[in-house]
KEGUKE-890143 format. One record per atom (N, C-alpha, C): residue number from 1; atom name; z, x, y. Coordinates in nm, 2 decimals. Layout:
// KEGUKE-890143
+-----+----+--------+--------+--------+
!   k !  a !     c3 !     c1 !     c2 !
+-----+----+--------+--------+--------+
! NUM ! CA !      Z !      X !      Y !
...
+-----+----+--------+--------+--------+
//
This chain:
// KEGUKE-890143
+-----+----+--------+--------+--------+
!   k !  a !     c3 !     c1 !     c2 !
+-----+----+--------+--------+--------+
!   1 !  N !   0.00 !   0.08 !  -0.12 !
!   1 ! CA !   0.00 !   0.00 !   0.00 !
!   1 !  C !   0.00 !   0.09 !   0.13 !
!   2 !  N !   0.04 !   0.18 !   0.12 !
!   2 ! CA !   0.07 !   0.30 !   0.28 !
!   2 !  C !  -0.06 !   0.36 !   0.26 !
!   3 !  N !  -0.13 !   0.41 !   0.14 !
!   3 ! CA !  -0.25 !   0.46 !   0.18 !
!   3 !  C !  -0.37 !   0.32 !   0.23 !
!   4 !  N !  -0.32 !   0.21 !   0.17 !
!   4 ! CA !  -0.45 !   0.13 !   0.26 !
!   4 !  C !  -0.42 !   0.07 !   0.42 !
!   5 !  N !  -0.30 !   0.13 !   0.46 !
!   5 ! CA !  -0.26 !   0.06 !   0.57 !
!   5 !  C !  -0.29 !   0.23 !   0.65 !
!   6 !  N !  -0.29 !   0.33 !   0.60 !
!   6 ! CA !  -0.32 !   0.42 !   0.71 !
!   6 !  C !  -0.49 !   0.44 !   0.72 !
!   7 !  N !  -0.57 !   0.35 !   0.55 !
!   7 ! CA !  -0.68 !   0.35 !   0.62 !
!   7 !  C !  -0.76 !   0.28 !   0.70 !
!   8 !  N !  -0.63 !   0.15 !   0.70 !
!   8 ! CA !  -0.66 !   0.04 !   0.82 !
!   8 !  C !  -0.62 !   0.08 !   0.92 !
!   9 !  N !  -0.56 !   0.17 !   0.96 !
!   9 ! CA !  -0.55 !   0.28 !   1.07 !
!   9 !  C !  -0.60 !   0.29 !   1.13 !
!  10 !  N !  -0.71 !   0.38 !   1.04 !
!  10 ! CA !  -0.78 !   0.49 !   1.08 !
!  10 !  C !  -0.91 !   0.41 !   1.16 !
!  11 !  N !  -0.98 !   0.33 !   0.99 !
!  11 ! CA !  -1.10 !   0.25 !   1.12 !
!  11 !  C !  -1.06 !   0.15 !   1.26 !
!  12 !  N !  -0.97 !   0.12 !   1.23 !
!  12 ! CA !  -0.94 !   0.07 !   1.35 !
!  12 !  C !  -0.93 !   0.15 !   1.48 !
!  13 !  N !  -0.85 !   0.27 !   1.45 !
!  13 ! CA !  -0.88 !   0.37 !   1.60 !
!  13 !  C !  -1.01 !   0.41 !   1.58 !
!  14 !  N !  -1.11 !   0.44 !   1.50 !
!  14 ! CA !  -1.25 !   0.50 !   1.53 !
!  14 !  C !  -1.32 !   0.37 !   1.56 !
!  15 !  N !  -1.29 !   0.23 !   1.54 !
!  15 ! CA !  -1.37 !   0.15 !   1.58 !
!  15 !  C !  -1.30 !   0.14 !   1.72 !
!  16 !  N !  -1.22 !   0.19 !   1.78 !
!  16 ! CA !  -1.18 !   0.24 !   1.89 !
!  16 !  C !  -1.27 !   0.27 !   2.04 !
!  17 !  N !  -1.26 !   0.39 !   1.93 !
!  17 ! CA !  -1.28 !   0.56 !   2.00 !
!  17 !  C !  -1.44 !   0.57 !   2.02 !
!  18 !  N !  -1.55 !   0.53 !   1.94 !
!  18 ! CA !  -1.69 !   0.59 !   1.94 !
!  18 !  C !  -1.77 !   0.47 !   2.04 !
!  19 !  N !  -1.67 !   0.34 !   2.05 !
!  19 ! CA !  -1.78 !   0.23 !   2.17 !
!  19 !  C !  -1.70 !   0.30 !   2.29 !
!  20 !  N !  -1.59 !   0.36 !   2.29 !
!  20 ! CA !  -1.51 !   0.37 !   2.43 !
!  20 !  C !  -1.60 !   0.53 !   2.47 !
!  21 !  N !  -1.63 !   0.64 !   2.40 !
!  21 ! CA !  -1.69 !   0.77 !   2.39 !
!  21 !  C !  -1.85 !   0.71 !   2.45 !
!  22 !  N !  -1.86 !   0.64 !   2.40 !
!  22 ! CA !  -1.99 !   0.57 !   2.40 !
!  22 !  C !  -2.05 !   0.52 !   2.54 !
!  23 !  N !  -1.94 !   0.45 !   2.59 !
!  23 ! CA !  -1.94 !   0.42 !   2.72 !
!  23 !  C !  -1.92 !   0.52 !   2.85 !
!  24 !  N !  -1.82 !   0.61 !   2.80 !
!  24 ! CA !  -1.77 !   0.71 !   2.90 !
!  24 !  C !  -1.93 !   0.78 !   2.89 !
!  25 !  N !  -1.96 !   0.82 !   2.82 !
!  25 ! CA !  -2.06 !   0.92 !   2.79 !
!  25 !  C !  -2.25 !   0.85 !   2.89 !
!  26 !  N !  -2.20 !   0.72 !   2.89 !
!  26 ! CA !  -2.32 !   0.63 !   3.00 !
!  26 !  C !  -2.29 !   0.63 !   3.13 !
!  27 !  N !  -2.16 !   0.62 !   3.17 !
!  27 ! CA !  -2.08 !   0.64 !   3.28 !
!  27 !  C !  -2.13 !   0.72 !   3.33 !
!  28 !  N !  -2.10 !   0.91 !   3.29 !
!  28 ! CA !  -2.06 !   1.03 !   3.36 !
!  28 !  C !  -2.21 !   1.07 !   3.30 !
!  29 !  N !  -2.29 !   1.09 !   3.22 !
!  29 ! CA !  -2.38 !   1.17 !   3.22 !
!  29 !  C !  -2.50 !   1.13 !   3.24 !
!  30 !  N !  -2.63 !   1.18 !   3.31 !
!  30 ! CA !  -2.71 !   1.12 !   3.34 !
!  30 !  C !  -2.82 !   1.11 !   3.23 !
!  31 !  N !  -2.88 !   1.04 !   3.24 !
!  31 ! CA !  -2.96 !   0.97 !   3.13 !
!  31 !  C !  -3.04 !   1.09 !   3.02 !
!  32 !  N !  -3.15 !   1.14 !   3.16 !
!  32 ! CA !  -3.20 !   1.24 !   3.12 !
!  32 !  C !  -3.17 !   1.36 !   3.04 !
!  33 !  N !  -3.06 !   1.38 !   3.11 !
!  33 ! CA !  -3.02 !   1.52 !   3.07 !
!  33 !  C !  -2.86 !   1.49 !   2.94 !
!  34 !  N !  -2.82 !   1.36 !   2.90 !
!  34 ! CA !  -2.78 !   1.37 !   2.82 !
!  34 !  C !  -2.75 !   1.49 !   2.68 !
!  35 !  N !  -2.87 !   1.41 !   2.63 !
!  35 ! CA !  -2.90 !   1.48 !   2.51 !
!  35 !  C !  -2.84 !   1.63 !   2.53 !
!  36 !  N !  -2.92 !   1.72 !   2.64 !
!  36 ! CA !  -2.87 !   1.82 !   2.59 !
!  36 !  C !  -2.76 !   1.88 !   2.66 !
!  37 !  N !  -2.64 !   1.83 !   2.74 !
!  37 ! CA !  -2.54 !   1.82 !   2.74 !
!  37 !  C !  -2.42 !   1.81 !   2.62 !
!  38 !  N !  -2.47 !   1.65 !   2.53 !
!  38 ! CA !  -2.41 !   1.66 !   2.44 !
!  38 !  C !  -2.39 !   1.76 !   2.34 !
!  39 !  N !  -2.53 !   1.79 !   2.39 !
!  39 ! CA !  -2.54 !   1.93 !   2.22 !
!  39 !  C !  -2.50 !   2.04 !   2.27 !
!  40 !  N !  -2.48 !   2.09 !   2.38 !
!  40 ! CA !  -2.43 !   2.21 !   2.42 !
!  40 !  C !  -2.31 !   2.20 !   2.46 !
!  41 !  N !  -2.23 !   2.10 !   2.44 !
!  41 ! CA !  -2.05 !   2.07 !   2.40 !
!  41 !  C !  -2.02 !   2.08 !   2.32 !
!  42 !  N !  -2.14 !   2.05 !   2.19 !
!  42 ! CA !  -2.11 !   2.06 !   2.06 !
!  42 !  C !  -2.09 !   2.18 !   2.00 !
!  43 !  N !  -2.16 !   2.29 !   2.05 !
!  43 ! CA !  -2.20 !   2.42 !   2.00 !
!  43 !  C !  -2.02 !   2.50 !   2.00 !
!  44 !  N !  -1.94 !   2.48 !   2.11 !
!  44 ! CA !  -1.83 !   2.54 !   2.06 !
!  44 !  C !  -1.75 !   2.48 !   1.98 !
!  45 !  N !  -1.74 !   2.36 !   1.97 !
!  45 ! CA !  -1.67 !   2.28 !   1.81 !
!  45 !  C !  -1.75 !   2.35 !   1.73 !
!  46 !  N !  -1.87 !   2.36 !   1.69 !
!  46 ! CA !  -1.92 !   2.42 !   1.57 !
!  46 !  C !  -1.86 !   2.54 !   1.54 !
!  47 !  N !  -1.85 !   2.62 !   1.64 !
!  47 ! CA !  -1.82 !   2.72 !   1.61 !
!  47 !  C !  -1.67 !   2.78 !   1.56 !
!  48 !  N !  -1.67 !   2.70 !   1.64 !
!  48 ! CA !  -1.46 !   2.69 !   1.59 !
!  48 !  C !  -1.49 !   2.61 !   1.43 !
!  49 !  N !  -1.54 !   2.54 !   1.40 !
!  49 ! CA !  -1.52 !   2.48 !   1.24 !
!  49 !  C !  -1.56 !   2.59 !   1.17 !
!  50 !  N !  -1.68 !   2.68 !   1.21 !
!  50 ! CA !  -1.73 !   2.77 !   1.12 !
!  50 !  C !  -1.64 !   2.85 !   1.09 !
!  51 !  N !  -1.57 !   2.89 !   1.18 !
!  51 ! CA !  -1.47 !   3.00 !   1.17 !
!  51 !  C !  -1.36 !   2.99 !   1.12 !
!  52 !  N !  -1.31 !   2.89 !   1.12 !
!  52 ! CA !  -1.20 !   2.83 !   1.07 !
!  52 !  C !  -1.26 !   2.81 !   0.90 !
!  53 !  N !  -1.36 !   2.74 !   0.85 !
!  53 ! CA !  -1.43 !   2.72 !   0.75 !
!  53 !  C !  -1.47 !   2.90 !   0.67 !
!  54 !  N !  -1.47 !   2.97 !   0.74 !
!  54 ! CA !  -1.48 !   3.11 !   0.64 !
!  54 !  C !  -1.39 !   3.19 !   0.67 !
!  55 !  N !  -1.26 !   3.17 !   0.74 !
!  55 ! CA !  -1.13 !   3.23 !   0.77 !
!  55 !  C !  -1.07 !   3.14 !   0.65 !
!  56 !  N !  -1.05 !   3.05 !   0.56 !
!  56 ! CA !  -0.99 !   2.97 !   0.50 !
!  56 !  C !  -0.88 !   2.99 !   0.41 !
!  57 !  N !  -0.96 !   3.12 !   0.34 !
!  57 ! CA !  -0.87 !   3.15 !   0.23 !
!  57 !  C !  -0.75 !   3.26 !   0.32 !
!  58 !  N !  -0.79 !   3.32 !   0.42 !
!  58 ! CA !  -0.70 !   3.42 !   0.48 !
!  58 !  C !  -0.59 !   3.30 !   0.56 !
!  59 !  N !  -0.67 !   3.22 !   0.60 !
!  59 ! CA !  -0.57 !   3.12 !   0.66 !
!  59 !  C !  -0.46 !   3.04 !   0.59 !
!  60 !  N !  -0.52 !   2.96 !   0.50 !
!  60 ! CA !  -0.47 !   2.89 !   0.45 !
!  60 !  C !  -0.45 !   2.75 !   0.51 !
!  61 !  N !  -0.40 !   2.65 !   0.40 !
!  61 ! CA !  -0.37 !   2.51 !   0.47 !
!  61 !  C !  -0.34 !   2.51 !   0.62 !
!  62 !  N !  -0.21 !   2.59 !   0.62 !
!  62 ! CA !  -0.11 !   2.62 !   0.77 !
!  62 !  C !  -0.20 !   2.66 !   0.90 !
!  63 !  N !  -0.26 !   2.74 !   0.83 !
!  63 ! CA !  -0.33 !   2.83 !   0.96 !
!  63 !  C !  -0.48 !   2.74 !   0.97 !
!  64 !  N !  -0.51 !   2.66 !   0.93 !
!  64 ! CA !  -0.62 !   2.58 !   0.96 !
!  64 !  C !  -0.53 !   2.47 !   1.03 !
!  65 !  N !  -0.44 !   2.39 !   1.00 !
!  65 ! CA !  -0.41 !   2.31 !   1.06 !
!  65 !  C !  -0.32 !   2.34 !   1.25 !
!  66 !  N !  -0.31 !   2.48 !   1.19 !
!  66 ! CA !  -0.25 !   2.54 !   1.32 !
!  66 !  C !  -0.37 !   2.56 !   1.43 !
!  67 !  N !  -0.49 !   2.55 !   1.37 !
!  67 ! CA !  -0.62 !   2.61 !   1.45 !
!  67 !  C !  -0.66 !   2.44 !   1.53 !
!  68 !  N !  -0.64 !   2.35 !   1.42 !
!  68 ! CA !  -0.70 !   2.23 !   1.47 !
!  68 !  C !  -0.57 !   2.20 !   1.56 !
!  69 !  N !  -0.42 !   2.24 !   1.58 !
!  69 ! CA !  -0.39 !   2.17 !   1.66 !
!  69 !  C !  -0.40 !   2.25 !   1.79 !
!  70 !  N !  -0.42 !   2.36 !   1.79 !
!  70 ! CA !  -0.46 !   2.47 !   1.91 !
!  70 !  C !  -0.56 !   2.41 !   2.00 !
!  71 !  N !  -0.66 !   2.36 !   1.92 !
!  71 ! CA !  -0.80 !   2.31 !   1.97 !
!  71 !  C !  -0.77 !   2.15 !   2.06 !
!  72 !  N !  -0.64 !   2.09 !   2.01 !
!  72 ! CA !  -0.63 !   1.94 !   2.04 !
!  72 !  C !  -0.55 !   1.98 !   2.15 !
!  73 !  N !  -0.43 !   2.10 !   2.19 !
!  73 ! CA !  -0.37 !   2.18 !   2.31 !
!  73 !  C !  -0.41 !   2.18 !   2.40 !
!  74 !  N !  -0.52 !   2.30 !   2.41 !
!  74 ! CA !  -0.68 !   2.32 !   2.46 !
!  74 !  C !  -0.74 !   2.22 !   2.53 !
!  75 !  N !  -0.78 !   2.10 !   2.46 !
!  75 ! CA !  -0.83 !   1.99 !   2.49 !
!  75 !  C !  -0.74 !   1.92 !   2.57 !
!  76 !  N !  -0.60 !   1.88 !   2.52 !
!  76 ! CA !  -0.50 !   1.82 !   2.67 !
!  76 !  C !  -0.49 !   1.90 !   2.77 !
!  77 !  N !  -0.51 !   2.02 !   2.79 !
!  77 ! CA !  -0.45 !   2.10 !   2.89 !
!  77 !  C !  -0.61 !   2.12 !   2.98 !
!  78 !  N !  -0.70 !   2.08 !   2.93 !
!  78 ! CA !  -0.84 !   2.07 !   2.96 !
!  78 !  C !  -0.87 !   1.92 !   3.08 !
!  79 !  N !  -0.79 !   1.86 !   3.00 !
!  79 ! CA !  -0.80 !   1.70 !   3.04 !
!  79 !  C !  -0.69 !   1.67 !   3.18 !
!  80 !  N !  -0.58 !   1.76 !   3.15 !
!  80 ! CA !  -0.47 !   1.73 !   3.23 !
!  80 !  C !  -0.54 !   1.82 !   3.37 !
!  81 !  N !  -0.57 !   1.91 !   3.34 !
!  81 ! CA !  -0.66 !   1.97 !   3.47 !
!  81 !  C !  -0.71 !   1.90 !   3.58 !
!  82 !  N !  -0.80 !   1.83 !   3.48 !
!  82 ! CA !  -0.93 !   1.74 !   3.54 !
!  82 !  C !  -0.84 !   1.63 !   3.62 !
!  83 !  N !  -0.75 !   1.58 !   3.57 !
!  83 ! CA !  -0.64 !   1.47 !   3.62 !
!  83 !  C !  -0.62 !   1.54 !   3.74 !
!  84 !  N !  -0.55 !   1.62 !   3.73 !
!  84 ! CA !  -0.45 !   1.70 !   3.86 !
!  84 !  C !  -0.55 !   1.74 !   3.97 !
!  85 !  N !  -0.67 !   1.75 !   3.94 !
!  85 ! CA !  -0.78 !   1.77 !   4.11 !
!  85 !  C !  -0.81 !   1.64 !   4.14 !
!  86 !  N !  -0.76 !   1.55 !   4.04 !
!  86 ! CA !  -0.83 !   1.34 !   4.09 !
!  86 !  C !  -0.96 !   1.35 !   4.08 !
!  87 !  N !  -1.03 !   1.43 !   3.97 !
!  87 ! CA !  -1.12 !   1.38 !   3.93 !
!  87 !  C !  -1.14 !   1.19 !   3.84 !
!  88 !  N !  -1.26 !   1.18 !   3.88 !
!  88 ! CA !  -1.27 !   0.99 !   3.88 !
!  88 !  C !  -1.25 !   0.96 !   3.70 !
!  89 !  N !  -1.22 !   1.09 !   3.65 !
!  89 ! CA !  -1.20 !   1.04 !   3.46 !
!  89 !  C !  -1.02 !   0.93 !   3.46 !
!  90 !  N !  -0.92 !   0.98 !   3.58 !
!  90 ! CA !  -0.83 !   0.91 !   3.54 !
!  90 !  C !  -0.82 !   0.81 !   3.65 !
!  91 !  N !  -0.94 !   0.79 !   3.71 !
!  91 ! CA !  -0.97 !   0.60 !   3.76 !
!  91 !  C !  -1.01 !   0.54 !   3.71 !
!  92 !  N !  -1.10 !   0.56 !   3.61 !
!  92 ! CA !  -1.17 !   0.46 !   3.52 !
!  92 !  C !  -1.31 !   0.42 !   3.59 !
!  93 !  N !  -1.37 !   0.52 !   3.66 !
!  93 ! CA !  -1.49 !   0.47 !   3.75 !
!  93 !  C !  -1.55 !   0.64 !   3.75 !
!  94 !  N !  -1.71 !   0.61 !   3.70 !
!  94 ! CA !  -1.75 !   0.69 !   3.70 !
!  94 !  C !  -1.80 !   0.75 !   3.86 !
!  95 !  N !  -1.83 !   0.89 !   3.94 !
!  95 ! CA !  -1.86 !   0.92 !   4.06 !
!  95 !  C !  -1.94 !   0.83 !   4.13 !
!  96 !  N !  -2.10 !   0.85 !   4.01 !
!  96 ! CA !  -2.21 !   0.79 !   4.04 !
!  96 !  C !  -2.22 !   0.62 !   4.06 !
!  97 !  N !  -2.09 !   0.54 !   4.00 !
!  97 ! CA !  -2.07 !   0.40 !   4.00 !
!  97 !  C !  -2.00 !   0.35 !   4.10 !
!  98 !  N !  -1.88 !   0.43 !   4.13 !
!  98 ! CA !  -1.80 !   0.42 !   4.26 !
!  98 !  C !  -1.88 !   0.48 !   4.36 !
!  99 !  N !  -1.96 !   0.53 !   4.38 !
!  99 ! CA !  -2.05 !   0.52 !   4.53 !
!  99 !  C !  -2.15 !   0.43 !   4.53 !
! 100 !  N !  -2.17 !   0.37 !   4.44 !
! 100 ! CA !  -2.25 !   0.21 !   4.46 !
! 100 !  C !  -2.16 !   0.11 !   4.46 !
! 101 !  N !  -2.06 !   0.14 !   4.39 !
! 101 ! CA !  -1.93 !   0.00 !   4.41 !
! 101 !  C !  -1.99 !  -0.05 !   4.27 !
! 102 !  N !  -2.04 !  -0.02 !   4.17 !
! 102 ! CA !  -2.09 !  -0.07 !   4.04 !
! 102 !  C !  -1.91 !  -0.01 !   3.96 !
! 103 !  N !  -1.90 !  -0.08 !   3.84 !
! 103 ! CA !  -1.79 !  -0.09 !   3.77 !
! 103 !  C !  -1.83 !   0.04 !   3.68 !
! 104 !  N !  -1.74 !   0.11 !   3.59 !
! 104 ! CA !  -1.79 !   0.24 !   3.51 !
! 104 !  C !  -1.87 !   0.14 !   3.39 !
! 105 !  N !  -1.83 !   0.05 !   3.35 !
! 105 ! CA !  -1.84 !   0.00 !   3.18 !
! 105 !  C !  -2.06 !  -0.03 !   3.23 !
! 106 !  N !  -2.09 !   0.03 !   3.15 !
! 106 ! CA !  -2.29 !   0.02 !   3.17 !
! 106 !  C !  -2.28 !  -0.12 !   3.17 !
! 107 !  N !  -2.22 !  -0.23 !   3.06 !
! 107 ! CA !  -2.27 !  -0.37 !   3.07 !
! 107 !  C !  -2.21 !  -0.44 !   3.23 !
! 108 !  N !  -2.11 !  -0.35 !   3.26 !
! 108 ! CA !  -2.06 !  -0.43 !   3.39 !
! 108 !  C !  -2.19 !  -0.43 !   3.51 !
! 109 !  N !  -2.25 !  -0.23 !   3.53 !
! 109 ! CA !  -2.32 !  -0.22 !   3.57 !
! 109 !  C !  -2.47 !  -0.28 !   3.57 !
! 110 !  N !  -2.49 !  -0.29 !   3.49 !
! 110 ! CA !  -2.64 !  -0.33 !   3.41 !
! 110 !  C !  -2.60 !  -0.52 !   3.51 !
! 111 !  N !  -2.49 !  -0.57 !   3.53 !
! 111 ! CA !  -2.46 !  -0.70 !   3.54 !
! 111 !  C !  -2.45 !  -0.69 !   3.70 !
! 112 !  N !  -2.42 !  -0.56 !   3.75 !
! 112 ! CA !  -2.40 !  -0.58 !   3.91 !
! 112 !  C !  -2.55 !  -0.55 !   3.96 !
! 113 !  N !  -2.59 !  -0.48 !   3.91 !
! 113 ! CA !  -2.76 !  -0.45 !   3.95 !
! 113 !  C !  -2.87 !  -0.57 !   3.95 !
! 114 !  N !  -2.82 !  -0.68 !   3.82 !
! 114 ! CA !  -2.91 !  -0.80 !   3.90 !
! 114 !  C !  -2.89 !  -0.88 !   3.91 !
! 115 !  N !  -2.72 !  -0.87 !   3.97 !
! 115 ! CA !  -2.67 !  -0.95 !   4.08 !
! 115 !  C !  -2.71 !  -0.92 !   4.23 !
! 116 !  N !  -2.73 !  -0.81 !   4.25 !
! 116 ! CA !  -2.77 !  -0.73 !   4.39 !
! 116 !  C !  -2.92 !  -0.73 !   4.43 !
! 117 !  N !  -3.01 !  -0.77 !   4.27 !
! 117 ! CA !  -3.18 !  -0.81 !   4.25 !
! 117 !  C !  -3.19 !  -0.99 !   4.33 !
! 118 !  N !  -3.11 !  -1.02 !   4.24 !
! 118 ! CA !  -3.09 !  -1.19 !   4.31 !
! 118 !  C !  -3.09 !  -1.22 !   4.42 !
+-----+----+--------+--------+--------+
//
């Protein structure tokens, strides 16, 4: 019963996380140049998995799990940054949306644009 309730957990936060990633990611990056933004964020996760992935046996359980929580550290202290200059990630309005007065969510936007056509 605990392992089906943490895997009702689990999709529940990833049915979360990938429409909300989904949306931030329409928000903040421009259309065009998405794609290869995404992929060139990607390239240092890759690389930290590789590394971690043929360090394994020297590592061990411990030391992989110590690597993945370094990386999640990393990433708060990354995030908390961005906060502390008032960048628009902890308003919930993307730059490009708040200087049109459009909402961050794309369907809000997509909904204020042909309100403004009308």
């Amino acid at each position: 019963l605990y392992l089906v309730f943490c895997f009702a957990a689990f999709e529940a936060a990833v049915g979360v996380y990938f429409p909300a990633v989904g949306g931030l990611r329409a928000a903040y990056l421009p259309g065009a140049q998405r794609g290869a933004i995404m992929a060139l964020t990607r390239v240092p996760l890759n690389l930290l998995v590789i590394a971690v992935a043929l360090a394994r046996d020297r590592l061990g359980d411990t030391g992989a799990l110590r690597c993945a929580a370094a990386a999640q550290l990393l990433a708060a202290a990354a995030l908390a940054s961005l906060w502390a200059r008032g960048g628009a990630a902890g308003k919930g309005e993307a730059p490009a949306a708040k200087d049109k007065g459009l909402a961050a969510s794309p369907a809000m936007s997509t909904l204020s644009r042909a309100k403004k056509a009308d």
